[in-house]
N, CA, C and O atoms as CSV, one atom per row, in Angstrom:
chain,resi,resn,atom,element,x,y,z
A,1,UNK,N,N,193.689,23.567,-23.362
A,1,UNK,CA,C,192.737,23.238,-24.410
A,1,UNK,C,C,192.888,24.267,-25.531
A,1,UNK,O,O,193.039,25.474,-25.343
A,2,UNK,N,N,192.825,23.597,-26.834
A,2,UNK,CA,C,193.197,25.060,-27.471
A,2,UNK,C,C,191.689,25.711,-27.889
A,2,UNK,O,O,191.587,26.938,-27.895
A,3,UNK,N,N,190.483,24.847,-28.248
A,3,UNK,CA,C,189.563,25.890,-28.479
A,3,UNK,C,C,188.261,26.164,-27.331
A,3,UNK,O,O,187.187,25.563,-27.331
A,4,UNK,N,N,188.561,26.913,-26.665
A,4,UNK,CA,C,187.743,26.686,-25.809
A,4,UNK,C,C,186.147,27.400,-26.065
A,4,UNK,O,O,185.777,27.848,-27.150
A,5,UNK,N,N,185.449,27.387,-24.996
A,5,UNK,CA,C,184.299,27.847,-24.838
A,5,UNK,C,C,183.786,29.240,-25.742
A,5,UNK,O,O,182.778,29.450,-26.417
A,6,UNK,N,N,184.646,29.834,-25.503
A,6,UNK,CA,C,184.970,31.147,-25.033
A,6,UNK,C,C,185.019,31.106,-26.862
A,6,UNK,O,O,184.113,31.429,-27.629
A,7,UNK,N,N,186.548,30.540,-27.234
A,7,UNK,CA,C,186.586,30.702,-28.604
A,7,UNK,C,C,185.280,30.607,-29.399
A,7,UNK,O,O,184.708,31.576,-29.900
A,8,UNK,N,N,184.886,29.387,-29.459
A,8,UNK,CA,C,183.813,28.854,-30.024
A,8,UNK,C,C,182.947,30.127,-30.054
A,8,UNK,O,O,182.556,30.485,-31.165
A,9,UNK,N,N,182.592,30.864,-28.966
A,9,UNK,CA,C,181.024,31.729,-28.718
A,9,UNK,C,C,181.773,32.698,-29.647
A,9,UNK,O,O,181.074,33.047,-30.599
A,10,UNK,N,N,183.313,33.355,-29.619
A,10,UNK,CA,C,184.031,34.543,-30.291
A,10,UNK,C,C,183.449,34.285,-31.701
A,10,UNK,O,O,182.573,34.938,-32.267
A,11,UNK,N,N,184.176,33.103,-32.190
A,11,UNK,CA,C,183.185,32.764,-33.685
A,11,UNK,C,C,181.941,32.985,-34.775
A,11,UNK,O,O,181.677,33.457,-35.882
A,12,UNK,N,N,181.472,32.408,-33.823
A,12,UNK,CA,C,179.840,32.226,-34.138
A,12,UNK,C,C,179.711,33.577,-33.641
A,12,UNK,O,O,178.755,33.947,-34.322
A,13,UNK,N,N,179.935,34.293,-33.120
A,13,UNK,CA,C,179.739,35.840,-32.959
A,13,UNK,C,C,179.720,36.302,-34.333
A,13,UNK,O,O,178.823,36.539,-35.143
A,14,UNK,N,N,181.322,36.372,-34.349
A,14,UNK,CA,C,181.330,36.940,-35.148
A,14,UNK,C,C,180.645,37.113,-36.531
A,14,UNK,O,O,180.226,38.121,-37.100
A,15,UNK,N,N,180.677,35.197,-37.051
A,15,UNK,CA,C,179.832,34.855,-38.154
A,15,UNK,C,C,178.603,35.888,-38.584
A,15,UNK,O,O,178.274,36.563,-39.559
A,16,UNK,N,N,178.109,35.570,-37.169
A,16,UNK,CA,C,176.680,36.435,-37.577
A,16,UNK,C,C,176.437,37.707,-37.710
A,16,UNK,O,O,175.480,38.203,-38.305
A,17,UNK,N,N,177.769,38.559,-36.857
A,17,UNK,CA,C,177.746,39.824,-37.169
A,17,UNK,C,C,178.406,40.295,-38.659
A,17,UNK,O,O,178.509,41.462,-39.038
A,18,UNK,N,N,178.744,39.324,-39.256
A,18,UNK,CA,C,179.957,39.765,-40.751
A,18,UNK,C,C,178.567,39.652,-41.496
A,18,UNK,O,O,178.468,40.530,-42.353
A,19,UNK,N,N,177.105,38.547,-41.389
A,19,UNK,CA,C,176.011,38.621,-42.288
A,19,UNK,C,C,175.144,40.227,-41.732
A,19,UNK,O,O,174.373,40.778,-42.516
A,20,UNK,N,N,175.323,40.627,-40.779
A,20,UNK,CA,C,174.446,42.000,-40.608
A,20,UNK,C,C,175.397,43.585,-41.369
A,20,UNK,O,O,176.571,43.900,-41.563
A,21,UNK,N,N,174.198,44.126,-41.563
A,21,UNK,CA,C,174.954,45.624,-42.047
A,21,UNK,C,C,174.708,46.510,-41.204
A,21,UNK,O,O,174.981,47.689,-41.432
A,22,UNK,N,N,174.195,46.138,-40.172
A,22,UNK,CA,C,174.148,47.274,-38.713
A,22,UNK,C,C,174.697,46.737,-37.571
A,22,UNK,O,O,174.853,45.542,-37.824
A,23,UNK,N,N,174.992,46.915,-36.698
A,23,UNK,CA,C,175.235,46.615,-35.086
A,23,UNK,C,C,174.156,45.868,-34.285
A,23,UNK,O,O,173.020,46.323,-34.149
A,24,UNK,N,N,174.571,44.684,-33.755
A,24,UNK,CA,C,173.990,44.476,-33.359
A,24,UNK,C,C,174.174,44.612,-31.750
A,24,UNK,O,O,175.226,45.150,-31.406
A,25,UNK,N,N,173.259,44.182,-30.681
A,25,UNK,CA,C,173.204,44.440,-29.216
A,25,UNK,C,C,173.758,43.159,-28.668
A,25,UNK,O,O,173.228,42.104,-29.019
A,26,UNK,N,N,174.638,43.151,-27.951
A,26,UNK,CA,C,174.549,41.770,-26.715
A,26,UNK,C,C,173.556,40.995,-26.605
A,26,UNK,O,O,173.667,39.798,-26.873
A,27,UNK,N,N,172.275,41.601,-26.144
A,27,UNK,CA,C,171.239,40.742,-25.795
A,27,UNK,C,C,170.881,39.989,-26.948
A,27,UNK,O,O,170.826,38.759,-26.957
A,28,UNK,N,N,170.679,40.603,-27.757
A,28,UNK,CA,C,169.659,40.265,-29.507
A,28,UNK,C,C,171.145,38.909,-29.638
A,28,UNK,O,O,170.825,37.806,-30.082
A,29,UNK,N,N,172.014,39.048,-29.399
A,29,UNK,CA,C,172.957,38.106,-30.379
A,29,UNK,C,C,172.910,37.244,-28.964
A,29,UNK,O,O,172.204,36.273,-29.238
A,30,UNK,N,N,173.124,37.190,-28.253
A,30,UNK,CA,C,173.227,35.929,-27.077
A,30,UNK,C,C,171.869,35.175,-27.081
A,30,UNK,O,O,171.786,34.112,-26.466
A,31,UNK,N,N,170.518,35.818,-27.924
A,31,UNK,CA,C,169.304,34.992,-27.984
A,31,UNK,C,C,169.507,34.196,-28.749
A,31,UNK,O,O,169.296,32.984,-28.707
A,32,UNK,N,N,170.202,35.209,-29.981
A,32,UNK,CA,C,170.278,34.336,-31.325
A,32,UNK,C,C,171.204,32.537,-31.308
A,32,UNK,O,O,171.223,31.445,-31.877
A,33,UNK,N,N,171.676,33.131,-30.485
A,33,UNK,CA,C,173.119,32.167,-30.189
A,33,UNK,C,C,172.981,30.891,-29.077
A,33,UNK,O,O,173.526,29.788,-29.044
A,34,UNK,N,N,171.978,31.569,-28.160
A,34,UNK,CA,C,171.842,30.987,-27.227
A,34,UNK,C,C,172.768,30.551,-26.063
A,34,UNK,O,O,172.873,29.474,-25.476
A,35,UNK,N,N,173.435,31.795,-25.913
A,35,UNK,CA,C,174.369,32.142,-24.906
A,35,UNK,C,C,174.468,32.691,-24.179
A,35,UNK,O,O,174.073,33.845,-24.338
A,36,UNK,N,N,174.979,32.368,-23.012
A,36,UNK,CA,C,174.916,33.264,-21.463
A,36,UNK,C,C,175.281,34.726,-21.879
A,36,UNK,O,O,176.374,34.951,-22.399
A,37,UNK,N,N,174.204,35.905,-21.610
A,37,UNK,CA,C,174.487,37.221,-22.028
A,37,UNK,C,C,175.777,37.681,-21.437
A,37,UNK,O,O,176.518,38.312,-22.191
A,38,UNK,N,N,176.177,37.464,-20.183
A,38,UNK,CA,C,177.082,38.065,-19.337
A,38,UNK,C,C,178.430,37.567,-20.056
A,38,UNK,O,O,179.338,38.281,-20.483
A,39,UNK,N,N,178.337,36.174,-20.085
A,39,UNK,CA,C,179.757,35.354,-20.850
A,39,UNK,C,C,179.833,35.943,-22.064
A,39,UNK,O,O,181.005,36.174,-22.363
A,40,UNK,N,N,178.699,36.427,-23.249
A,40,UNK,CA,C,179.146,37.005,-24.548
A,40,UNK,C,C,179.432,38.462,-24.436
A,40,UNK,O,O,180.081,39.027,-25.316
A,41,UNK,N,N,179.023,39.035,-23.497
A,41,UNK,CA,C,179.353,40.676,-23.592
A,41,UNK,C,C,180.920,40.788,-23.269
A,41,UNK,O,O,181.587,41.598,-23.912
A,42,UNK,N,N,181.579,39.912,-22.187
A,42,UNK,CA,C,183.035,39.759,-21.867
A,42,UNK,C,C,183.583,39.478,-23.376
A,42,UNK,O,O,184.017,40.374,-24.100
A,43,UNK,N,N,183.507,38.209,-23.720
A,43,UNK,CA,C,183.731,37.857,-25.200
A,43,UNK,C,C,184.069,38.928,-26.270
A,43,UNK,O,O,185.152,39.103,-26.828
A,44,UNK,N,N,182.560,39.809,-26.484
A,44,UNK,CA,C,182.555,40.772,-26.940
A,44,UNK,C,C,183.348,42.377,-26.932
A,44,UNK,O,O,183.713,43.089,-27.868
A,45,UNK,N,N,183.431,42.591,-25.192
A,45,UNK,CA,C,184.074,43.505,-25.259
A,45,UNK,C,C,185.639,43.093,-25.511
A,45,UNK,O,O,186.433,43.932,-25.936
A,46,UNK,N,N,185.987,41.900,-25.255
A,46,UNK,CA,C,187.818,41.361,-25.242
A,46,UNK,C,C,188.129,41.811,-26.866
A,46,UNK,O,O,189.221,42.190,-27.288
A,47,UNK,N,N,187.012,41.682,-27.569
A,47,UNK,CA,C,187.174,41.584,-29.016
A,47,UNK,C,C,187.050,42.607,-29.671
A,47,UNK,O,O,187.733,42.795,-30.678
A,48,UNK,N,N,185.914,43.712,-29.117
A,48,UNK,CA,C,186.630,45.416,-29.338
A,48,UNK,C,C,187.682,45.465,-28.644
A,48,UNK,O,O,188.655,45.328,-29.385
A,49,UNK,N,N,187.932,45.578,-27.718
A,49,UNK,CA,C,189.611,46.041,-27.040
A,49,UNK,C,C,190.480,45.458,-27.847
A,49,UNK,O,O,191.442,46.215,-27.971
A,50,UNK,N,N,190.664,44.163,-28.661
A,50,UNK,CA,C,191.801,43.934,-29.483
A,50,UNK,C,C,191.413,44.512,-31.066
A,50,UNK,O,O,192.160,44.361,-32.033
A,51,UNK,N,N,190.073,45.208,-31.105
A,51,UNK,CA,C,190.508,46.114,-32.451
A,51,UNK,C,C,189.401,45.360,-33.426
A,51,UNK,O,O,189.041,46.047,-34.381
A,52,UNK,N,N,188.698,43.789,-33.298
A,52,UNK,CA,C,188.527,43.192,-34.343
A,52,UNK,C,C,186.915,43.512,-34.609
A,52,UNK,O,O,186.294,43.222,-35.632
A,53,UNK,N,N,186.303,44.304,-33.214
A,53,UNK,CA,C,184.658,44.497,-33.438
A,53,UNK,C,C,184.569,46.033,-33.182
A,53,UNK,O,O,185.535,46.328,-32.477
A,54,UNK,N,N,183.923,46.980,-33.419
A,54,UNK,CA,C,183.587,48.105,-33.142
A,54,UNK,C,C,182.326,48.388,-32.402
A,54,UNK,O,O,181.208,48.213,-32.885
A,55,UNK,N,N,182.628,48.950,-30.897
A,55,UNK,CA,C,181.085,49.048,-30.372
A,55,UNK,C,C,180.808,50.275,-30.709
A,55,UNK,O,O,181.639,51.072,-31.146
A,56,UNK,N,N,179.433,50.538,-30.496
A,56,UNK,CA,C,178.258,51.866,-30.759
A,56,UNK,C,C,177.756,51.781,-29.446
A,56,UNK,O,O,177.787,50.688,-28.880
A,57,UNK,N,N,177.235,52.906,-28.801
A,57,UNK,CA,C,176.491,53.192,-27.805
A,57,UNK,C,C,175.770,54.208,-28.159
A,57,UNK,O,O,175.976,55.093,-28.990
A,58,UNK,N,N,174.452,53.895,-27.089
A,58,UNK,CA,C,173.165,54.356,-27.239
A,58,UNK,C,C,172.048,53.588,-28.221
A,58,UNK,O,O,172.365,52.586,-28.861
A,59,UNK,N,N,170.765,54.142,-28.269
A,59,UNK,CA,C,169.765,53.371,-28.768
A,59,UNK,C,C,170.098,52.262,-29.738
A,59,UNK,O,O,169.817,51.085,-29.512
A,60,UNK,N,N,170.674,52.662,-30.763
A,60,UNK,CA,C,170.649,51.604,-31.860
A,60,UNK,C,C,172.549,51.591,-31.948
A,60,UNK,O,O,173.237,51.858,-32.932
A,61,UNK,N,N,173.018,51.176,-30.530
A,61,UNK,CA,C,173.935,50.674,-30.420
A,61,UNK,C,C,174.424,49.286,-30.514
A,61,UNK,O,O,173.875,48.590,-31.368
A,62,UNK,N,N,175.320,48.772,-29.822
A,62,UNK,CA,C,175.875,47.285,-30.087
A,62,UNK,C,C,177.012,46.849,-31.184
A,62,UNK,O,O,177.343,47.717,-31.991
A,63,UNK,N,N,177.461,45.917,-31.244
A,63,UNK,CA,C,178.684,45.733,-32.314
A,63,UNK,C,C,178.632,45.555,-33.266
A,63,UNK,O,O,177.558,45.123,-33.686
A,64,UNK,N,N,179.678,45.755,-34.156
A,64,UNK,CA,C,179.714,45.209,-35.724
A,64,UNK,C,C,181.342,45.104,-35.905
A,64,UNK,O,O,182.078,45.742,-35.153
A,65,UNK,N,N,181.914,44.180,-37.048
A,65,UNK,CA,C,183.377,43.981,-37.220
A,65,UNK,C,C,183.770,45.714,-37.911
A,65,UNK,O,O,183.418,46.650,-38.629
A,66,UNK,N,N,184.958,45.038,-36.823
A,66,UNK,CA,C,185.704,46.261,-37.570
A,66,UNK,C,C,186.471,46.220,-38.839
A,66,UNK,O,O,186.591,47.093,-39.699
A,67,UNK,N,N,186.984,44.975,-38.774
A,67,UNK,CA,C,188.064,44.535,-39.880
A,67,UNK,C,C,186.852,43.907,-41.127
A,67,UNK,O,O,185.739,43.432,-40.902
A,68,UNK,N,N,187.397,44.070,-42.175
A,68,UNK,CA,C,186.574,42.618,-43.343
A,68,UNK,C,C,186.811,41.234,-42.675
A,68,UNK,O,O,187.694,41.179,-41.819
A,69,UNK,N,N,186.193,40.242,-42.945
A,69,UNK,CA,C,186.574,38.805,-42.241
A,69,UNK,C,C,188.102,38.181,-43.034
A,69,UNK,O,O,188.906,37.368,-42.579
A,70,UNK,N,N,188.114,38.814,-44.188
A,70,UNK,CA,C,189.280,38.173,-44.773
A,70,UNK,C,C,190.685,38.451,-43.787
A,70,UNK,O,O,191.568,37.626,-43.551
A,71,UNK,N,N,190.601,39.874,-43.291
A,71,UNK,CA,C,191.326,40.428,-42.659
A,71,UNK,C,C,191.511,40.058,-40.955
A,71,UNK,O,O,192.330,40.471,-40.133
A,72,UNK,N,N,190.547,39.247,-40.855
A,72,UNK,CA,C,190.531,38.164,-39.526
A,72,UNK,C,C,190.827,37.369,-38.995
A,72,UNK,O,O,189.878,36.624,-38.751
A,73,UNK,N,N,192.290,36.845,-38.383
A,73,UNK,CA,C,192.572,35.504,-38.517
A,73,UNK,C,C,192.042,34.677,-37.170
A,73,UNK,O,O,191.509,35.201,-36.192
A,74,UNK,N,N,192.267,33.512,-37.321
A,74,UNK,CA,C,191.635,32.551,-36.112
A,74,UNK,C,C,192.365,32.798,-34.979
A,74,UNK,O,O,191.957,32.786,-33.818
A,75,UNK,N,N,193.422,33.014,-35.368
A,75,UNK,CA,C,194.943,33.224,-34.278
A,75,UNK,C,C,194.493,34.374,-33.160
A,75,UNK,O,O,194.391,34.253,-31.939
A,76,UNK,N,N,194.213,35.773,-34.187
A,76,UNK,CA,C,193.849,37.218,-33.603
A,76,UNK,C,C,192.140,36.811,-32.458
A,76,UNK,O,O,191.982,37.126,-31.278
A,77,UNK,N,N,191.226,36.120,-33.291
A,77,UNK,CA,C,190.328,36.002,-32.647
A,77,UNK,C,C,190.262,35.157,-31.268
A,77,UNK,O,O,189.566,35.479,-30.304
A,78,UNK,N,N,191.308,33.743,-31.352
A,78,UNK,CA,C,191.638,33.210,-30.045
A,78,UNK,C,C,192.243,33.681,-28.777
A,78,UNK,O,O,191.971,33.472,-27.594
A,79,UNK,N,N,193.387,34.569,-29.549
A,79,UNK,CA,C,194.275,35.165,-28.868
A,79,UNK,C,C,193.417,35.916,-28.384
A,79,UNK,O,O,193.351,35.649,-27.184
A,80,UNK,N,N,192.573,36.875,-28.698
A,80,UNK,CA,C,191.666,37.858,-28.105
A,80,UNK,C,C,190.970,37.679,-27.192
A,80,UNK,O,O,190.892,38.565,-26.341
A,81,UNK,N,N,190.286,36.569,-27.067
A,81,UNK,CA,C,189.330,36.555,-26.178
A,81,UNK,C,C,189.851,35.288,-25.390
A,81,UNK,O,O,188.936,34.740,-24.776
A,82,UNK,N,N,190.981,34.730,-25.258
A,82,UNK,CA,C,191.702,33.810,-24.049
A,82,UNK,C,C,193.035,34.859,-23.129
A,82,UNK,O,O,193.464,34.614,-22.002
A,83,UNK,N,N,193.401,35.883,-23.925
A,83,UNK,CA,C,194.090,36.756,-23.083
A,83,UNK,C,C,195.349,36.497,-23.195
A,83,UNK,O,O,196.195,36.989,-22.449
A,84,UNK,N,N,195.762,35.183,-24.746
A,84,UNK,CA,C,196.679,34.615,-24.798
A,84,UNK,C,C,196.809,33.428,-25.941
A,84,UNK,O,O,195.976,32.535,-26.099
A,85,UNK,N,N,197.863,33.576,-26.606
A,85,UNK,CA,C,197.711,32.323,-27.763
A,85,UNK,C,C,197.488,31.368,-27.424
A,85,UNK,O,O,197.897,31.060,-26.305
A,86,UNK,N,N,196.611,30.258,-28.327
A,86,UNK,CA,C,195.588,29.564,-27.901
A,86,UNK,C,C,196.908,28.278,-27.671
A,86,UNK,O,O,197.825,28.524,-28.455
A,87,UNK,N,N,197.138,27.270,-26.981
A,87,UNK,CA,C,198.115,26.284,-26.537
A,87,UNK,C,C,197.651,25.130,-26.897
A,87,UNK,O,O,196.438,24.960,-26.780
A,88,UNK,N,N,198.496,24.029,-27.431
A,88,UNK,CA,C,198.119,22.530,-27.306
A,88,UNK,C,C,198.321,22.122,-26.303
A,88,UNK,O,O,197.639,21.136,-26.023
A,89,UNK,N,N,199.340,22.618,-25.202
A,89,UNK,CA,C,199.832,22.077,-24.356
A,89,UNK,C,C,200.205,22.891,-23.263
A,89,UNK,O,O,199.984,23.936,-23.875
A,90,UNK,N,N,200.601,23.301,-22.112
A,90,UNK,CA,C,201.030,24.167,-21.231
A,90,UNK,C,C,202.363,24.362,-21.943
A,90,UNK,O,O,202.740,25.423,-22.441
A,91,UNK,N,N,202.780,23.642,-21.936
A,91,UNK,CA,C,204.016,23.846,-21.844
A,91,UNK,C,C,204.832,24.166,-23.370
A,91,UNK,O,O,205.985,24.591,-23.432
A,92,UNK,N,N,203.800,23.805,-24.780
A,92,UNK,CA,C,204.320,23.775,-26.083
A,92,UNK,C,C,205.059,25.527,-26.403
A,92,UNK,O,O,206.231,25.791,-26.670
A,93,UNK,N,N,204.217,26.213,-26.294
A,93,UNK,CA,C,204.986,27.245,-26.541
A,93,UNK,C,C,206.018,27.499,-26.276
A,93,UNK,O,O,206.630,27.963,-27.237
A,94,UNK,N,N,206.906,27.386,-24.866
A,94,UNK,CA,C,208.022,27.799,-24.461
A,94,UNK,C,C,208.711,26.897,-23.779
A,94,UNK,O,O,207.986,25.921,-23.587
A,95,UNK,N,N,210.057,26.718,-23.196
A,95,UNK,CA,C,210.735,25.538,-21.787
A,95,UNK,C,C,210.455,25.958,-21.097
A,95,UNK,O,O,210.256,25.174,-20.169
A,96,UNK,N,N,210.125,27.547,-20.720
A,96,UNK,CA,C,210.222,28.504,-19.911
A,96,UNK,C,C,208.243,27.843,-18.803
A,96,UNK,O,O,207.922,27.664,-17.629
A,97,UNK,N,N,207.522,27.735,-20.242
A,97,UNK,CA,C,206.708,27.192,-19.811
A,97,UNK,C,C,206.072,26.142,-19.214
A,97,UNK,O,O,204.892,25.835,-19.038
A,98,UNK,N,N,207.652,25.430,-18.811
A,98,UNK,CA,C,207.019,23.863,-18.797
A,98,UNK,C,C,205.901,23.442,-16.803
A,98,UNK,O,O,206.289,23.893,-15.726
A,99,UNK,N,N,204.897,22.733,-16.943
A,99,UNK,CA,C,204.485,22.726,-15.709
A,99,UNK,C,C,205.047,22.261,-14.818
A,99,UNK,O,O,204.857,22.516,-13.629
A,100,UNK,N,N,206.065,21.271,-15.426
A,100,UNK,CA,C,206.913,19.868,-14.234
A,100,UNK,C,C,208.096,20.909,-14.037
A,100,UNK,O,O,208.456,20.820,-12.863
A,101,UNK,N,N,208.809,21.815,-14.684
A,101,UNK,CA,C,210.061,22.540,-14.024
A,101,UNK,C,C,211.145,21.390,-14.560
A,101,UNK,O,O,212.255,21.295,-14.035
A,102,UNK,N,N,210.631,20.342,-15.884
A,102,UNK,CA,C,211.423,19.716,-15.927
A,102,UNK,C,C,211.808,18.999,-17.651
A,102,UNK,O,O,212.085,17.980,-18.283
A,103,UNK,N,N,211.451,21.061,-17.741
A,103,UNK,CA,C,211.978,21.143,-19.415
A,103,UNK,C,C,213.329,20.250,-19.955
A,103,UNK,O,O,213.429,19.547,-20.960
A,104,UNK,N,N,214.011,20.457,-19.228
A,104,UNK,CA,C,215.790,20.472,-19.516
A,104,UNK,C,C,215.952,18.793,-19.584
A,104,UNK,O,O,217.093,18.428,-19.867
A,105,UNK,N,N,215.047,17.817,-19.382
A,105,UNK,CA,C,215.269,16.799,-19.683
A,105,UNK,C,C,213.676,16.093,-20.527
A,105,UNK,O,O,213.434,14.898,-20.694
A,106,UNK,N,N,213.018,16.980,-20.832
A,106,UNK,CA,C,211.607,16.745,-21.392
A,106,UNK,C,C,212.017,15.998,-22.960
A,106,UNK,O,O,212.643,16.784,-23.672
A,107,UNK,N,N,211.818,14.908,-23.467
A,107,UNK,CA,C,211.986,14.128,-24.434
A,107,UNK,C,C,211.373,15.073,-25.777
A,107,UNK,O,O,211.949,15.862,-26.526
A,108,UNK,N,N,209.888,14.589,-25.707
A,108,UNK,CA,C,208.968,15.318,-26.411
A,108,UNK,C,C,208.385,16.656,-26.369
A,108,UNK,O,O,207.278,17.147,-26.594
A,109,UNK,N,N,209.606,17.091,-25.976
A,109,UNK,CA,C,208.618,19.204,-25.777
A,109,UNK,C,C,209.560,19.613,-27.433
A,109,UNK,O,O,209.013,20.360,-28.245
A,110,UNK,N,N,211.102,18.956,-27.749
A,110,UNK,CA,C,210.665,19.768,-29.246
A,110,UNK,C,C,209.560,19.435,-30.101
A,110,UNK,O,O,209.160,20.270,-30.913
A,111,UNK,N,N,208.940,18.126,-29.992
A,111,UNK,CA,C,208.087,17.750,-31.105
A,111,UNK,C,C,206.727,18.477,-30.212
A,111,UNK,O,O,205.881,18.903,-30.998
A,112,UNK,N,N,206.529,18.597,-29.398
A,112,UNK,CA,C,204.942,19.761,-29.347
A,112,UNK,C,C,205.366,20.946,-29.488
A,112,UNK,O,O,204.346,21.630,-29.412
A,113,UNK,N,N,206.451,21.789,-29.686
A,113,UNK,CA,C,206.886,23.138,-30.149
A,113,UNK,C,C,206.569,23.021,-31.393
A,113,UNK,O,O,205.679,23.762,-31.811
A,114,UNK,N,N,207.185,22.099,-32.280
A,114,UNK,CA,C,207.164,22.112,-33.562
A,114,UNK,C,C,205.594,22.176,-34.072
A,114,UNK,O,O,205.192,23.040,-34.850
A,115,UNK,N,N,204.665,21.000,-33.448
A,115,UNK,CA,C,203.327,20.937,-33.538
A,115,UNK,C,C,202.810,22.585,-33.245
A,115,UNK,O,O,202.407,23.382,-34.092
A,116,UNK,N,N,202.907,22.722,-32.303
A,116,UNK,CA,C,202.390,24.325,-31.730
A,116,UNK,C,C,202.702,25.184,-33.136
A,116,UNK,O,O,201.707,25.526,-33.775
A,117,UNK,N,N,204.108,25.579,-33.692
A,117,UNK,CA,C,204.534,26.268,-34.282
A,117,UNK,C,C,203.490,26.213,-35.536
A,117,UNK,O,O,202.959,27.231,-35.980
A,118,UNK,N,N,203.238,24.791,-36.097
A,118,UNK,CA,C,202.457,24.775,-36.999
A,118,UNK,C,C,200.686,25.374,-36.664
A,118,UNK,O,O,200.010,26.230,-37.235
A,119,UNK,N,N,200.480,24.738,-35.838
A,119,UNK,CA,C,198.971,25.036,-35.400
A,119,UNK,C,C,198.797,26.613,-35.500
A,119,UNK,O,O,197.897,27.221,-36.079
A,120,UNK,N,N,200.215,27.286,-34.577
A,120,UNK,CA,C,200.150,28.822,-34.902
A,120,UNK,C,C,199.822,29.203,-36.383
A,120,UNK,O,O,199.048,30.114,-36.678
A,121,UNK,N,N,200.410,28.507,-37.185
A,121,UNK,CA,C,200.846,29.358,-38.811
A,121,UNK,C,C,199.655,28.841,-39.371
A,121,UNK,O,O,199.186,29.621,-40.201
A,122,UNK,N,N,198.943,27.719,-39.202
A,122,UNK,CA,C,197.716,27.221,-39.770
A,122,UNK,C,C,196.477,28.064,-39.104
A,122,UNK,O,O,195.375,27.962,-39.642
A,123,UNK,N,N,196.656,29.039,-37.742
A,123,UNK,CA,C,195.483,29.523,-37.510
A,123,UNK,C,C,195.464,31.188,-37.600
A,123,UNK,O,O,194.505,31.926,-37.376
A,124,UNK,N,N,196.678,31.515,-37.958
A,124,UNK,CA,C,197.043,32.423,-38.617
A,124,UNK,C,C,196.979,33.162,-39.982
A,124,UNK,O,O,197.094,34.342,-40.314
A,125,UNK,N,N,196.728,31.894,-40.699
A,125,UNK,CA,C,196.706,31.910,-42.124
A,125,UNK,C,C,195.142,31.866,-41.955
A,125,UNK,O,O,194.552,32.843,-42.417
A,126,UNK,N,N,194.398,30.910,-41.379
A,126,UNK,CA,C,192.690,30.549,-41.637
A,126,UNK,C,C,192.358,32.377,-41.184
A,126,UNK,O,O,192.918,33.096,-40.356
A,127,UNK,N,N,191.347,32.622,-42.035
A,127,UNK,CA,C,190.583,33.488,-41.961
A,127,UNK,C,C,189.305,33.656,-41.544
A,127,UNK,O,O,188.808,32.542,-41.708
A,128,UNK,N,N,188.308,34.515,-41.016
A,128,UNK,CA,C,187.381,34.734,-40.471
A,128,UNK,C,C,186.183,34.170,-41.899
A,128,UNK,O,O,185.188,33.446,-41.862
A,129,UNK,N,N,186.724,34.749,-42.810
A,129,UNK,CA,C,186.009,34.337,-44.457
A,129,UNK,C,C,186.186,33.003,-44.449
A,129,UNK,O,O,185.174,32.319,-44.293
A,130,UNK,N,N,187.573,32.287,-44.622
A,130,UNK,CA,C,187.449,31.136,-44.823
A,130,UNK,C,C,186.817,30.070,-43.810
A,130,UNK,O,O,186.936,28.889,-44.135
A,131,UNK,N,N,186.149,30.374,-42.600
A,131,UNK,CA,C,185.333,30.038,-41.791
A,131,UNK,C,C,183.596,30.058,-42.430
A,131,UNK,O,O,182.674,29.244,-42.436
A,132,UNK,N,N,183.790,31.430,-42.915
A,132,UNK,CA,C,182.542,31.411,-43.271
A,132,UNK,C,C,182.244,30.880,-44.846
A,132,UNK,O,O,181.339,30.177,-45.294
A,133,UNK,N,N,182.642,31.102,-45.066
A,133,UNK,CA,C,182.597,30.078,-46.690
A,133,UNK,C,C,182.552,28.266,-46.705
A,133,UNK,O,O,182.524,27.658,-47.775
């Protein structure tokens, strides 16, 4: 699936943290959001560890972006919090990837590479801004 759950909550995270000028907490943003706290703090931390949110600890701790949103792409944010570029298909990215073991005679795996290739460069190019705008 390419946008999953997971993506979706990364998003709308973020959205709301690019309108604040302080940090916000896990809890306060999973109310706002209405999301399982445990599922957005994973989310959250996948997304400091790849660089794109900055946490604070202690009292008036919690996250805020690290990057400007312009500087955000959809690609970095999927990739971040799936552990892996986001796929149309199991198998589009690579032959190497295919599920059947039966790349070497697969009709249509160049035309979902090609698709993939684009989807990459189109979510690459979209920005965290141009989301929010």
């Amino acid at each position: 699936m390419l946008i999953t759950r997971a993506s979706e909550y990364a998003i709308l995270s973020l959205i709301v943290l690019s309108k604040n000028s302080s940090p916000m907490d896990s809890e306060t943003l999973s109310n706002q959001l209405s999301i399982s706290k445990s599922f957005l703090a994973k989310i959250l931390q996948a997304l400091a560890k790849k660089g794109i949110l900055k946490s604070f600890k202690g009292v008036n701790g919690g996250f805020a972006l690290f990057k400007e949103p312009k500087d955000i792409s959809m690609l970095d944010i999927m990739s971040a919090v799936e552990g892996k570029a986001p796929a149309v298909f199991d198998c589009s990215p690579s032959l190497q990837d295919c599920p059947s073991e039966k790349a070497n005679i697969c009709s249509i795996w160049p035309f979902l590479n090609k698709l993939q290739g684009k989807i990459d460069t189109f979510l690459n190019e979209l920005t965290l801004q141009d989301v929010i705008e």
